[in-house]
Backbone as a ProteinNet text record, in pm:
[ID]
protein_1_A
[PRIMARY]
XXXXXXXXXXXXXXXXXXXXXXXXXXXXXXXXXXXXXXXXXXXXXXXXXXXXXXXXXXXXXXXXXXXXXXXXXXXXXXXXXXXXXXXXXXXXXXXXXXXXXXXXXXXXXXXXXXXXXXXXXXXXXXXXXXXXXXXXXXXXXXXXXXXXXXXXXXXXXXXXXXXXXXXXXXXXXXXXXXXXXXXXXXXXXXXXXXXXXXXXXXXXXXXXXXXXXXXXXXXXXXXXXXXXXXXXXXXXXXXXXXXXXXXXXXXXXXXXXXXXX
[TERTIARY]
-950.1	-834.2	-870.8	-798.5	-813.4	-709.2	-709.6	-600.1	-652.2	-488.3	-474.1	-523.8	-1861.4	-1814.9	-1923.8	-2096.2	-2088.3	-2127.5	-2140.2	-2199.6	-2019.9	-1978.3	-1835.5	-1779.2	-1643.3	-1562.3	-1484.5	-1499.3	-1458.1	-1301.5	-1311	-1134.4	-1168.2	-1061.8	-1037	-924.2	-952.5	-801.4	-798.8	-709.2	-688.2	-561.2	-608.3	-452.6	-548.5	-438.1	-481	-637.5	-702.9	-788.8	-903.6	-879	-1004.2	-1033.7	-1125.4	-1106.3	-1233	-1259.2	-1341.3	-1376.8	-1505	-1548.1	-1651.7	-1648	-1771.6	-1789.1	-1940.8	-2076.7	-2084.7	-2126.5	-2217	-2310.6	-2414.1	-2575.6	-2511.1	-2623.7	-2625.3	-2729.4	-2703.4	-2851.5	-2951	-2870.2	-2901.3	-3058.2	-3101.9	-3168.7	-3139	-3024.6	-2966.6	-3095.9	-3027.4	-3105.9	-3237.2	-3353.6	-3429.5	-3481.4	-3534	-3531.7	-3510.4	-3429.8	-3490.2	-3445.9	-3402.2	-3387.8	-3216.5	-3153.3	-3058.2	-3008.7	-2872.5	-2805.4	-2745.2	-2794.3	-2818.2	-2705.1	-2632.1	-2534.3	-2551.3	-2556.4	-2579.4	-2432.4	-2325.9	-2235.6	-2283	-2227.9	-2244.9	-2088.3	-2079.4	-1958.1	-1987.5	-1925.9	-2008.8	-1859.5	-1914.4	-1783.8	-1759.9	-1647.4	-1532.4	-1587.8	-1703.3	-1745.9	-1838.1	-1901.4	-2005.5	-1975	-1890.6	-1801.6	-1904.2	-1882.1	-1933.6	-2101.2	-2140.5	-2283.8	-2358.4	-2298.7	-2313.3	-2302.8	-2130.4	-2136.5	-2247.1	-2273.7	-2358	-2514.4	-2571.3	-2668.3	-2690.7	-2571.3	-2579.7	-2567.7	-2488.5	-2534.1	-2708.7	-2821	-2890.9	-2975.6	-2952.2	-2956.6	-3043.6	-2887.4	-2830.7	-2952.3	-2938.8	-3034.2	-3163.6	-3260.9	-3379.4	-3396	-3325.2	-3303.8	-3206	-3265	-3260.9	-3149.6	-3033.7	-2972.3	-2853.4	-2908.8	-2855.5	-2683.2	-2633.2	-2521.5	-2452	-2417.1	-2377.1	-2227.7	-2178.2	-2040.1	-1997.6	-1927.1	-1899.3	-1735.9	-1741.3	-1648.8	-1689.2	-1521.9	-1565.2	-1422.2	-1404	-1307.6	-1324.9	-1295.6	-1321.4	-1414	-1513.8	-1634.2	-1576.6	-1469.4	-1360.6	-1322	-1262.4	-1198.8	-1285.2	-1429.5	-1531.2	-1590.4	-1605.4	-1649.8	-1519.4	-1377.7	-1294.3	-1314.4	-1314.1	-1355.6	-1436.8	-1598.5	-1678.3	-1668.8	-1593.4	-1561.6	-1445.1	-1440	-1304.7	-1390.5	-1487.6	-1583.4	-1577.5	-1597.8	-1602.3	-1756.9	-1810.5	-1930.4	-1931.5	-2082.7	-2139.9	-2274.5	-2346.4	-2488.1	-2532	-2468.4	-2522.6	-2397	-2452	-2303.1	-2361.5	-2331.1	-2395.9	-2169.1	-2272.6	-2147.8	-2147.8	-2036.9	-2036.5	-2070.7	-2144.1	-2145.7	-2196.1	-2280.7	-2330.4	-2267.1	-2138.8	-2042.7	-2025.7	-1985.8	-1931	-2000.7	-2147.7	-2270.3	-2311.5	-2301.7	-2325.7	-2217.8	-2052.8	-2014.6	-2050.3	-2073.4	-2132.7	-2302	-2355.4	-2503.2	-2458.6	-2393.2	-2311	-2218	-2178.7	-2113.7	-2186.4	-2330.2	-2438.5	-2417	-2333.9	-2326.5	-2457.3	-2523.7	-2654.5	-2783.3	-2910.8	-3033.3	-3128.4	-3156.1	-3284.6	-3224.9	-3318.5	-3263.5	-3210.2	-3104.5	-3040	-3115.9	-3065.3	-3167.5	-3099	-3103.7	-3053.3	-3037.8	-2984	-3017.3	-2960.1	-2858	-2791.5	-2712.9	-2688.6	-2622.3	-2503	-2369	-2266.1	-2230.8	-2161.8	-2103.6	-1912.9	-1833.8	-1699.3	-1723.1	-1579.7	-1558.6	-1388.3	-1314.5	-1152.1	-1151.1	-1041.2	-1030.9	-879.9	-904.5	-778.2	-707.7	-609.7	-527.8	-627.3	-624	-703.6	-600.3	-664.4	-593.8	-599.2	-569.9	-583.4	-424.2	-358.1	-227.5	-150.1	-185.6	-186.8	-296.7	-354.2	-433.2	-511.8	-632.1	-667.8	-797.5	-855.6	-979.5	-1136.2	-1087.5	-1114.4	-1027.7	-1119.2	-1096.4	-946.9	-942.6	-848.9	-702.9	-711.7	-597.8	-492.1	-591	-484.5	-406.9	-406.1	-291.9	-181.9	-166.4	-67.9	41.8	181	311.2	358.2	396.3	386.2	312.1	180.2	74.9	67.7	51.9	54	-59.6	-178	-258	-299.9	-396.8	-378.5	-537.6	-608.5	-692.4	-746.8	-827.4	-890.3	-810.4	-799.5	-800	-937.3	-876.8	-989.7	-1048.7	-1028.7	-1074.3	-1197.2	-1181.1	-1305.8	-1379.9	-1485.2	-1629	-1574.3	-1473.6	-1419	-1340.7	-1277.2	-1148.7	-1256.5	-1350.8	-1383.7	-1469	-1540.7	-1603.3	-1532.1	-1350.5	-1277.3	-1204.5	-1237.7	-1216.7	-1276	-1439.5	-1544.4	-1549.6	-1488.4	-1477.3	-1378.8	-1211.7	-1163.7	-1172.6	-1246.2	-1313.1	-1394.8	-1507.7	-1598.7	-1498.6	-1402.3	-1313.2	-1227.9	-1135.2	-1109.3	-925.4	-938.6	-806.4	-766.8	-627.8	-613.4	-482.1	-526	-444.1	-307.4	-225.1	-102.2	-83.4	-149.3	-151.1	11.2	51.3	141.2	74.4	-9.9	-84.4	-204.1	-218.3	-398.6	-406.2	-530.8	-528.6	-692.1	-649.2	-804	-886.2	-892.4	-1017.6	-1021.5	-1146.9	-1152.4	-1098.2	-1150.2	-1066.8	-969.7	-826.3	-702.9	-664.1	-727.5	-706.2	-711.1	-818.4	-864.9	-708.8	-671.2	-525.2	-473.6	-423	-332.5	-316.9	-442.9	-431.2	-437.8	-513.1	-537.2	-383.8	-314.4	-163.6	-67.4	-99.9	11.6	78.8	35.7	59.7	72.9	-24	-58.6	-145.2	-155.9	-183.1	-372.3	-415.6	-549.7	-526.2	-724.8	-733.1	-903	-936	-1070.8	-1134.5	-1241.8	-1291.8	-1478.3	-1564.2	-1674.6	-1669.9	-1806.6	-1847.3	-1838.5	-1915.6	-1971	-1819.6	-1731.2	-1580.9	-1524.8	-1574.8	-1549	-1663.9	-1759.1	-1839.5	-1786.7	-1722.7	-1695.7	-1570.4	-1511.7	-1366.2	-1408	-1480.8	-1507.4	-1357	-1345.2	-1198	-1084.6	-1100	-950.5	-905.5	-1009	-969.3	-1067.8	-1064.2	-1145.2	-1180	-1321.6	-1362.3	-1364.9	-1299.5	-1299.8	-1408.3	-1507.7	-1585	-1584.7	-1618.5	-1595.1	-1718.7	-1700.3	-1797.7	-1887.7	-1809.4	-1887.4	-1878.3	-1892.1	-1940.9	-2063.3	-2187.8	-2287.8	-2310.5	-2198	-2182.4	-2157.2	-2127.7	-2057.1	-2106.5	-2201.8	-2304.4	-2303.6	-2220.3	-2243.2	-2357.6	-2422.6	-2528.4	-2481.6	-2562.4	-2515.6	-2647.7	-2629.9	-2655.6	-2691.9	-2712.3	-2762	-2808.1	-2823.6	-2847.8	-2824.1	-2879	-2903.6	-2821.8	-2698.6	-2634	-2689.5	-2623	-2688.7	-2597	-2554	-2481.1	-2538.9	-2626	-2696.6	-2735.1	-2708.6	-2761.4	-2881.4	-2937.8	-3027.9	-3118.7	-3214.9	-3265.1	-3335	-3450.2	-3499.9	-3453.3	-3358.7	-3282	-3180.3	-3128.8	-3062.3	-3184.1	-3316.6	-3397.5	-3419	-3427.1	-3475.8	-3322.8	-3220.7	-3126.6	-3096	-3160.7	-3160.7	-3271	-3385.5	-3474.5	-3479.2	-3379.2	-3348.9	-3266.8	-3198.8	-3080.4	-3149.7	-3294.6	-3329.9	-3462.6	-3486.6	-3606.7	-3564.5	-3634.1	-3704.5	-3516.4	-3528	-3396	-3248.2	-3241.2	-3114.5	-3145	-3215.4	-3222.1	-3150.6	-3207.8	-3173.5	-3033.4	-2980.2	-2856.7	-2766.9	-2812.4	-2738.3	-2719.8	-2803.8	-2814	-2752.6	-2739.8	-2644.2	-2474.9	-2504.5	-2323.9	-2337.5	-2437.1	-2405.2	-2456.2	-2510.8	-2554.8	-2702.4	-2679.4	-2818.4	-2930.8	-3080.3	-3138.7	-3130.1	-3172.5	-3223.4	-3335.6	-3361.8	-3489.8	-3571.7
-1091.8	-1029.4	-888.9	-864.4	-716.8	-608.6	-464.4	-383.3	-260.9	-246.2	-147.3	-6.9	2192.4	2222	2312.8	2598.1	2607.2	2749.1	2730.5	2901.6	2920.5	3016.9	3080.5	2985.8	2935.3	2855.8	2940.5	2966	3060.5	3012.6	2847.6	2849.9	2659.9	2626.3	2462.4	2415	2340.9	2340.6	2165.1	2094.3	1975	1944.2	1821.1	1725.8	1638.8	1542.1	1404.9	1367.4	1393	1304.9	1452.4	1513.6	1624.2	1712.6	1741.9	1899.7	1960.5	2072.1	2219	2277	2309.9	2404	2500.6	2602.4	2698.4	2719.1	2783.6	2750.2	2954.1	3010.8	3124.2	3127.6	3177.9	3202.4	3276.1	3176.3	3205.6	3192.9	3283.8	3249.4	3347.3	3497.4	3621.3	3650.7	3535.1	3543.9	3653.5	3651.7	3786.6	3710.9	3805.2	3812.5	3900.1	3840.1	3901.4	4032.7	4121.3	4223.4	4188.4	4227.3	4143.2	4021.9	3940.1	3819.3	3793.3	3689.2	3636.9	3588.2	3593.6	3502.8	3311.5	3261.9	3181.4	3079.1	2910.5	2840.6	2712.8	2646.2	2491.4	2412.8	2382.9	2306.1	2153.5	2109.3	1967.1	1838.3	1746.5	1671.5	1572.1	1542.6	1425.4	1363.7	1248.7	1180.4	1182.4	1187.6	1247.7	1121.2	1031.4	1003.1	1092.6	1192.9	1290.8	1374.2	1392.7	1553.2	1575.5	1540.9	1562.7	1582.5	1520.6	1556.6	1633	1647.1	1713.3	1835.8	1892.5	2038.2	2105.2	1982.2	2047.7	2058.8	1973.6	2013.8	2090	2174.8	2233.8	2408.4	2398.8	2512.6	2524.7	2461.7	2423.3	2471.4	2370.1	2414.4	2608.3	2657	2815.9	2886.6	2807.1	2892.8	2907.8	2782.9	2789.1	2836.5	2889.7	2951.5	3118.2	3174.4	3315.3	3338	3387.9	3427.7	3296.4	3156.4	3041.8	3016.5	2950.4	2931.7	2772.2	2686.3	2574.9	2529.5	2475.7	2452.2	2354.9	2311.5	2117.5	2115.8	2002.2	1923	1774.5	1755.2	1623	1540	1444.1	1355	1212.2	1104.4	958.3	1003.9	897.9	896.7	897.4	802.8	800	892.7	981.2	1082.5	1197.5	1185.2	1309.7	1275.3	1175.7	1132.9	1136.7	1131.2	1165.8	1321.9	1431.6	1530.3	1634.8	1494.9	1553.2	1518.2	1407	1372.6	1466.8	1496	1627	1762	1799.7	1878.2	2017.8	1919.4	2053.2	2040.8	2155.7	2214	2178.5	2096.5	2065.8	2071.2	2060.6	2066.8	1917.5	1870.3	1731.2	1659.7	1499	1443.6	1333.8	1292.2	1186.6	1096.1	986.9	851.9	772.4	711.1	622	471.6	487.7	330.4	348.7	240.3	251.9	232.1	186	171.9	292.8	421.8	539.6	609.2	598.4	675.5	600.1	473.9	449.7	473.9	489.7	544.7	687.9	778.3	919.5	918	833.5	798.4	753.4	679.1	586.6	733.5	818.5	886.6	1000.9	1021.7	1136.8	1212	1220.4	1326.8	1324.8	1248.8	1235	1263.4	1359.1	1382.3	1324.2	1225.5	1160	1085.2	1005.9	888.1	892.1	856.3	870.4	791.9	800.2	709.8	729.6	629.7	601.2	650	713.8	825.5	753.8	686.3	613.8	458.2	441.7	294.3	308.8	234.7	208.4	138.3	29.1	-46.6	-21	-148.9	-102.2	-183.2	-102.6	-126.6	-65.1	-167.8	-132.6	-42.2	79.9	181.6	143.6	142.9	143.5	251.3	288.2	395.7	340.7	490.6	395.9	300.2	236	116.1	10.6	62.9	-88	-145.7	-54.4	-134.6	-276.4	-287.3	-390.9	-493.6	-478.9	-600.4	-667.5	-572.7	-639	-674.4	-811.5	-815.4	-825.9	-836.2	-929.2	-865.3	-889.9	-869.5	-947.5	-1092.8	-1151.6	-1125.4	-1048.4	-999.9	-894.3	-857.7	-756.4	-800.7	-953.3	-1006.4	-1058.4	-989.2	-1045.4	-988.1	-1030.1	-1040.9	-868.2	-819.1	-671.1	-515.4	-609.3	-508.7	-438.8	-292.6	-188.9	-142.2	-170.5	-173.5	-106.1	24.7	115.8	91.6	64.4	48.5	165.1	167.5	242.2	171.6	222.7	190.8	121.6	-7.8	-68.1	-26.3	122.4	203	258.8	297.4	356.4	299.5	376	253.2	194.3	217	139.1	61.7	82.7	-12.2	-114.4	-129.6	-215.6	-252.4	-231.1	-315.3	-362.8	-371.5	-425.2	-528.7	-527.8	-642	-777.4	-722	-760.2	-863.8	-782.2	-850.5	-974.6	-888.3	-1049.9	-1156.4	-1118.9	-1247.3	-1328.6	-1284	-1356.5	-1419.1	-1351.2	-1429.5	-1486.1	-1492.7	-1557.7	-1497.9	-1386.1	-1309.1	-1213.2	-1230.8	-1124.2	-1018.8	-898.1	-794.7	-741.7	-704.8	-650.4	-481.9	-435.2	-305.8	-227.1	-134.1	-27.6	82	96.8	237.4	203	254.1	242.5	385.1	433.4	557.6	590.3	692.1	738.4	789.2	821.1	866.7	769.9	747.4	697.8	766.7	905.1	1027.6	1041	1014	975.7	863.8	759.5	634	669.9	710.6	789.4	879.5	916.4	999.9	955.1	817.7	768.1	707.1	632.1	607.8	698.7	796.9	900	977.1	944.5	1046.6	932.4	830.7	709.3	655.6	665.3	604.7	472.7	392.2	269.5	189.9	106.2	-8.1	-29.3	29.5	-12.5	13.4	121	111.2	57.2	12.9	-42.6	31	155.2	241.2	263.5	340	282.2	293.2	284.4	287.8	475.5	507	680.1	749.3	682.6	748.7	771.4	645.2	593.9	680.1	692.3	774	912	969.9	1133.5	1172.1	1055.5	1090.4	1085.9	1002.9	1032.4	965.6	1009.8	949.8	912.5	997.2	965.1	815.5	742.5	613	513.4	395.9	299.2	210.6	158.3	48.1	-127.8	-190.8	-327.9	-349.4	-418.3	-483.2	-553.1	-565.7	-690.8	-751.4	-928.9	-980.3	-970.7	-984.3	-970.6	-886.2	-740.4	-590.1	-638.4	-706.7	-681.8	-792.4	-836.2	-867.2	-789.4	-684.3	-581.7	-455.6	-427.2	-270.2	-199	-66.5	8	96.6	112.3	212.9	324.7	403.6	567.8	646.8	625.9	721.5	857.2	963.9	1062.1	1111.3	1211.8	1263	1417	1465.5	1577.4	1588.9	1622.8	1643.8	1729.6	1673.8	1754.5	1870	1898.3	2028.9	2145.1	2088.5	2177.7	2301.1	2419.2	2582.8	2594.3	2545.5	2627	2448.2	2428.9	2296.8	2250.6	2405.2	2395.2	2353.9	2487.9	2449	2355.2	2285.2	2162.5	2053	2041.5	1977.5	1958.4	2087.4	2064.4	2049.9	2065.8	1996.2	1866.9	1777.9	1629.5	1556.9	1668.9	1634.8	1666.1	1759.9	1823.8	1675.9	1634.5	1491.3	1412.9	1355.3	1271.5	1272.7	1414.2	1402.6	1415.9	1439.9	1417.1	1448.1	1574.5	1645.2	1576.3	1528.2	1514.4	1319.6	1270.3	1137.1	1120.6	1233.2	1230.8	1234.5	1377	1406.2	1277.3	1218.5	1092.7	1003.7	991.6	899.1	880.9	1033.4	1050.5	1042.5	1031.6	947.8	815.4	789	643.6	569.1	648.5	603.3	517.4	421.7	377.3	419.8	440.7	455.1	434	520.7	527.9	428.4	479.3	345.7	430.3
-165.8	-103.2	-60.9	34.9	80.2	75.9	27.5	-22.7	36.3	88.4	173.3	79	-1495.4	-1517.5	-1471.4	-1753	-1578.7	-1546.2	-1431.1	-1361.3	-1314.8	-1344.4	-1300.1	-1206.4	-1232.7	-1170.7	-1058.9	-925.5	-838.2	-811.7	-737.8	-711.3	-753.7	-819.6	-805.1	-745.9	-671.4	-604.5	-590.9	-692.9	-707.3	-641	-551.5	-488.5	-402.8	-392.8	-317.6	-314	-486	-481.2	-461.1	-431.2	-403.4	-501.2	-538.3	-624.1	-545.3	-550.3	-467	-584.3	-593.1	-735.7	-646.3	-669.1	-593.4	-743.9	-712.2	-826.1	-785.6	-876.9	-840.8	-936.1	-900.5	-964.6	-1090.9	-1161.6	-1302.8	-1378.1	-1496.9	-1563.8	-1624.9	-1545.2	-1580.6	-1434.6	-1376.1	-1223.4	-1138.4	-1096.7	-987	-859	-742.5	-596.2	-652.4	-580.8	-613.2	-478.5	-499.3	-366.8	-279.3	-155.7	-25.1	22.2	-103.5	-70.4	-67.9	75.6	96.3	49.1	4.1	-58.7	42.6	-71.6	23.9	-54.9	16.1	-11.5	19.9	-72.5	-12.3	-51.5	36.6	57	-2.7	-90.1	-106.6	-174.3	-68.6	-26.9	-113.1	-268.3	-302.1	-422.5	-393.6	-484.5	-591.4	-599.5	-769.5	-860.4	-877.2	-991.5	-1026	-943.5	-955.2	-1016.8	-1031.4	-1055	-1228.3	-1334.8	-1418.9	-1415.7	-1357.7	-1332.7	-1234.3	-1104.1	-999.5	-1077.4	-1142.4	-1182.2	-1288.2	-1360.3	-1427.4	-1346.9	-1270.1	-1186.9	-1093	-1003.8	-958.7	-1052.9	-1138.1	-1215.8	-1251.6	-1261.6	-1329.6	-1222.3	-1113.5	-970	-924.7	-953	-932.1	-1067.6	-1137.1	-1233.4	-1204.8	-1125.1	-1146.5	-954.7	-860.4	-719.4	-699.3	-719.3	-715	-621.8	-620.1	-518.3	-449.7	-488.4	-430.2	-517.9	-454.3	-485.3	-420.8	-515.6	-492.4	-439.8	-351.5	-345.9	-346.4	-416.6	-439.2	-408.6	-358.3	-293.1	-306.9	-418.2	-473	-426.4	-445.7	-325.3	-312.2	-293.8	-248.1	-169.3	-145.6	-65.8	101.8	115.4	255.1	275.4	147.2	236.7	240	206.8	247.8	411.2	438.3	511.3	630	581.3	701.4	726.4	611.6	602.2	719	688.7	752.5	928.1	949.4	1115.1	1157.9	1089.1	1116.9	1148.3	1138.2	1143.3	1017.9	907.4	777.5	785.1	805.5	746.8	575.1	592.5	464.3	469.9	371.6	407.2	323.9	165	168.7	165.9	120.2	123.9	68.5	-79.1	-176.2	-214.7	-180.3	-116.2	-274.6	-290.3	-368.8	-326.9	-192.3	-182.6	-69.9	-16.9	128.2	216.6	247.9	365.1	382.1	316.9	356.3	409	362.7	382.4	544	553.9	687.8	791.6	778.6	838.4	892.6	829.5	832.7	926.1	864.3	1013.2	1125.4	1103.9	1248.2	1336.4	1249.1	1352	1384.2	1349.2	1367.9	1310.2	1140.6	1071.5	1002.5	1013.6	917.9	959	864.3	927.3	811.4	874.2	813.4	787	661.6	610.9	464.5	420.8	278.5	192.8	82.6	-39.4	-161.4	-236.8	-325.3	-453.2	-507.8	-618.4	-758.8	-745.6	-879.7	-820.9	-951.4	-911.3	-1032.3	-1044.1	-1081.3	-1092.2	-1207	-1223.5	-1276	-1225.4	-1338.1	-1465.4	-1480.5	-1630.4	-1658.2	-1731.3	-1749	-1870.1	-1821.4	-1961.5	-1982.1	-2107.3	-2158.6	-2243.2	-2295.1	-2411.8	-2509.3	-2621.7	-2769.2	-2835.7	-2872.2	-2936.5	-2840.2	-2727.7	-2635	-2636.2	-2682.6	-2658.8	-2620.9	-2471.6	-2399.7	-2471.7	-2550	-2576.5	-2477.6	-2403.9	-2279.2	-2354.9	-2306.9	-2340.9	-2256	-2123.2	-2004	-1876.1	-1722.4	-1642.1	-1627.6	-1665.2	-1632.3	-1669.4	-1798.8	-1883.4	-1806.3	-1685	-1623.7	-1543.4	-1564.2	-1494.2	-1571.4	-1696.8	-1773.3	-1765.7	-1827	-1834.7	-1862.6	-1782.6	-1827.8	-1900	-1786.9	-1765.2	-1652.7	-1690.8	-1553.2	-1576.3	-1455.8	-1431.8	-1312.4	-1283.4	-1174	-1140.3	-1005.7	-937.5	-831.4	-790.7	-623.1	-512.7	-420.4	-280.8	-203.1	-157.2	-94.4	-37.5	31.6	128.7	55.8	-54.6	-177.7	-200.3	-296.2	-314.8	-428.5	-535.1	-628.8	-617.1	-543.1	-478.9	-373.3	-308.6	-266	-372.6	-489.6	-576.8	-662.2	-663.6	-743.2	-650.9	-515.6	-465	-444.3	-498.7	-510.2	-644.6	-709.4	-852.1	-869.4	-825.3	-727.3	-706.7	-625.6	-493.1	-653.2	-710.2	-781.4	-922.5	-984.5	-1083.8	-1021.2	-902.6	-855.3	-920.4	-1005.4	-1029.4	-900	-871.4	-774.1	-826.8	-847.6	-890.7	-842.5	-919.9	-874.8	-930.1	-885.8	-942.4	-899.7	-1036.3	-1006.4	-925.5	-928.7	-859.9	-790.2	-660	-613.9	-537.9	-613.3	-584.1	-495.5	-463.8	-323.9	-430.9	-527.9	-626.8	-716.3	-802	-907.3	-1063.7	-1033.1	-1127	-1134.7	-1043.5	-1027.1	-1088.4	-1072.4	-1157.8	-1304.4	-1361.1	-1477.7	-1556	-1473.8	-1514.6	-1528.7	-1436.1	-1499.6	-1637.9	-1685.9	-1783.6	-1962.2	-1890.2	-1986.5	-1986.2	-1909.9	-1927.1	-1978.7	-1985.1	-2042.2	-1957.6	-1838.8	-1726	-1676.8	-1749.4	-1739.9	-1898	-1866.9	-1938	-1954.1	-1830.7	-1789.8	-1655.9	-1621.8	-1547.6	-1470.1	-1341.8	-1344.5	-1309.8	-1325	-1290.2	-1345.8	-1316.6	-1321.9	-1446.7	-1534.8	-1646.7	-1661.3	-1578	-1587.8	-1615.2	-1570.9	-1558.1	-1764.6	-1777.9	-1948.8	-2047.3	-2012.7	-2061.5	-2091.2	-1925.9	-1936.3	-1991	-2026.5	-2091.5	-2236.5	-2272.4	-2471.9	-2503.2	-2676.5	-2706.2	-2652.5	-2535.4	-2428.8	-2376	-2408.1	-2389.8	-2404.6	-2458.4	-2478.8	-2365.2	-2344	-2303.6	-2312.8	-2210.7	-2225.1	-2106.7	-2125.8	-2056.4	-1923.4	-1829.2	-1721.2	-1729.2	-1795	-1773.7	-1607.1	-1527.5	-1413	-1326.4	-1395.6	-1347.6	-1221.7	-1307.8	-1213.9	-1095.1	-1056.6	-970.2	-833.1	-876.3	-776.3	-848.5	-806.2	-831.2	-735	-727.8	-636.9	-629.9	-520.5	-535.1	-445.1	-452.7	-458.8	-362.6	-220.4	-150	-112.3	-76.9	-47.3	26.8	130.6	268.3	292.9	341.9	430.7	552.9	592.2	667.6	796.7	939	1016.9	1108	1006.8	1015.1	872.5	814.3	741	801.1	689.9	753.8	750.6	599	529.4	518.4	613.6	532.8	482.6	446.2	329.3	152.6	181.3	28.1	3.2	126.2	112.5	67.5	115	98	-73.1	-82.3	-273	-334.8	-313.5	-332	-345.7	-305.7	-265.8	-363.6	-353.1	-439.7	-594.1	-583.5	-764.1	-801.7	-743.1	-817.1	-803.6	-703	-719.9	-806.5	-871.7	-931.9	-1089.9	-1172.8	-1296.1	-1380.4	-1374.2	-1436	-1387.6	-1290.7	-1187.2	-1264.3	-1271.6	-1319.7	-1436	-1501.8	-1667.1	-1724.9	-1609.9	-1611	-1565.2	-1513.6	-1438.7	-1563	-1607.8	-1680.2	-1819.6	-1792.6	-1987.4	-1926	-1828.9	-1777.3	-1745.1	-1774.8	-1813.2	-1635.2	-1541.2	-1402.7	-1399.1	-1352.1	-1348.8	-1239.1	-1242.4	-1173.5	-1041.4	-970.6	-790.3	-757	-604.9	-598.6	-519.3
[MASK]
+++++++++++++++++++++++++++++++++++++++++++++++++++++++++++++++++++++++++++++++++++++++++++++++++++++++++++++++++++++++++++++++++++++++++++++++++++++++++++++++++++++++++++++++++++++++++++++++++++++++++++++++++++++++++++++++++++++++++++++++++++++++++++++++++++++

């Protein structure tokens, strides 16, 4: 079926699915003589948010003068974002449809590549209230159950999931972030919600995990690119290469993201 944290926190400005964090150099580094202060814009999706902030602080520490700006959001609505013409310099997708929309419309320089992969997984309140055990359970008798928008990379890998159990959902809520979904259930909102694994990881106690036997049926992988509206494209360059190298793996990975390729 188809359905419609840190180096100094400068401004956050949360609604409809977005939050904005500017990064400033940290670390006790400072500009070194001479040298420009320099900014790498990066557009990347609100499952990132926990790991992105901490890599781009990390980022700011080991680049003199540099300063990170994140903008985190549904992968759709960065990508409506960026056809709207917001200056960004990268733009890491939750899924390859979004990321090829963004090449397809010449926002893209070079070729993207794969930095992590994602699976879901249903969170529930502790205790589990609802008694869910199983993908299928969220179709029971007075369960409120809140999803992505098909438009998202979660909301289309929960349609995905769908299609392969052959359950089709009635959600109270479908929301443009996956982190939005996340609220709802963490505020008592709902019953269960289907959101990735990395999402269940970064909440800790706030809510328990029920399994989907057939998560890996529907693996999102996770994109990455160099925008060609980049300023600076050197340091967008090692930007791309800091998440996809040694440190940026690791960090990925203690949220629970699986390897790049």
């Amino acid at each position: 079926m188809s359905r419609s944290r840190t180096a100094r926190m400068v401004s956050a400005v949360v609604g409809c699915g977005v939050v904005v964090v500017t990064m400033t150099g940290c670390g006790g580094n400072g500009e070194a003589p001479g040298q420009a202060h320099q900014t790498v814009t990066v557009y990347a999706a609100a499952s990132l948010t926990d790991s992105f902030t901490d890599l781009a602080r990390e980022f700011e520490a080991e680049h003199a003068g540099a300063t990170v700006e994140l903008n985190f959001a549904g992968s759709s609505t960065l990508v409506t974002q960026l056809q709207d013409g917001a200056a960004a310099d990268v733009f890491a997708s939750a899924d390859q449809a979004n990321m090829d929309k963004a090449v397809d419309g010449g926002l893209v320089e070079g070729e993207p590549s794969i930095f992590a992969t994602n699976t879901l997984t249903i969170a529930v309140p502790p205790g589990n209230p609802a008694g869910i055990s199983g993908f299928q359970d969220l179709r029971g008798e007075g369960v409120s159950v809140v999803i992505c928008e098909s438009r998202v990379p979660c909301g289309a890998a929960t349609d995905k999931i769908e299609e392969v159990t052959g359950v089709s959902l009635t959600p109270v809520s479908e929301e443009s972030a996956v982190t939005d979904v996340m609220g709802k259930v963490t505020s008592g909102q709902a019953d269960a919600g289907v959101v990735y694994k990395t999402d269940v990881t970064a909440a800790g106690d706030a809510v328990e995990e029920v399994p989907i036997a057939q998560a890996d049926q529907a693996v999102n992988k996770y994109p990455i690119a160099e925008l060609a509206s980049a300023r600076n494209t050197e340091l967008t360059q090692e930007f791309v290469d800091f998440v996809r190298g040694p440190r940026g793996q690791e960090r990925l990975a203690q949220e629970g993201f699986g390897a790049g390729s």
